[in-house]
N, C-alpha and C positions, 0 to 999 in steps of 0.2 A: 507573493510566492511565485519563484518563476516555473513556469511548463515544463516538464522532462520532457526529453525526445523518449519518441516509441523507438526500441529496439525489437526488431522482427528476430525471428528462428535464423533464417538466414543470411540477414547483418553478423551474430552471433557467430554462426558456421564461418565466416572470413577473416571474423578475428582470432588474432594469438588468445595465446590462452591468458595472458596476460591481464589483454587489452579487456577480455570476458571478465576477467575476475573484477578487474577496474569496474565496469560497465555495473557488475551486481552491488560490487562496494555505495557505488554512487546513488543507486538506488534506494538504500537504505536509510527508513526512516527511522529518527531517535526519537520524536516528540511528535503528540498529537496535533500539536502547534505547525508541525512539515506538512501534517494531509492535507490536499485539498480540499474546498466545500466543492458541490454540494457533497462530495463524498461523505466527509467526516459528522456533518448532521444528521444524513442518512444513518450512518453506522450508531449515532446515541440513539437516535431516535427507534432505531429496531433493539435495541440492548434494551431501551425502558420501557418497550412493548413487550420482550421474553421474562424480565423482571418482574410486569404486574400478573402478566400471566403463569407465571413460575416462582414466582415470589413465595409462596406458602409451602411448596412441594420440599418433601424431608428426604 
């Protein structure tokens, strides 16, 4: 998976409004398969930690 560039506030602020909406477009992820690790292990790994801990909660 390749690196996103950081877009700061104000890179943001100098672009068209256009070029802003492009910029969020492209950010957006479809599939779990687009996150990067370690991110996306971190994120199962706290969902199966709220799951045994909340798991029985009605």
């Amino acid at each position: 998976m390749e690196e996103r560039p950081f877009i700061s506030a104000a890179d943001m602020a100098r672009m068209t409004p256009e070029e802003r909406a492009d910029a969020v477009n492209a950010s957006i992820l479809h599939s779990w398969d687009e996150v990067p690790e370690p991110f996306r292990s971190q994120v199962l790994a706290e969902i199966d930690e709220m799951a045994k801990r909340f798991g029985n909660a009605s």
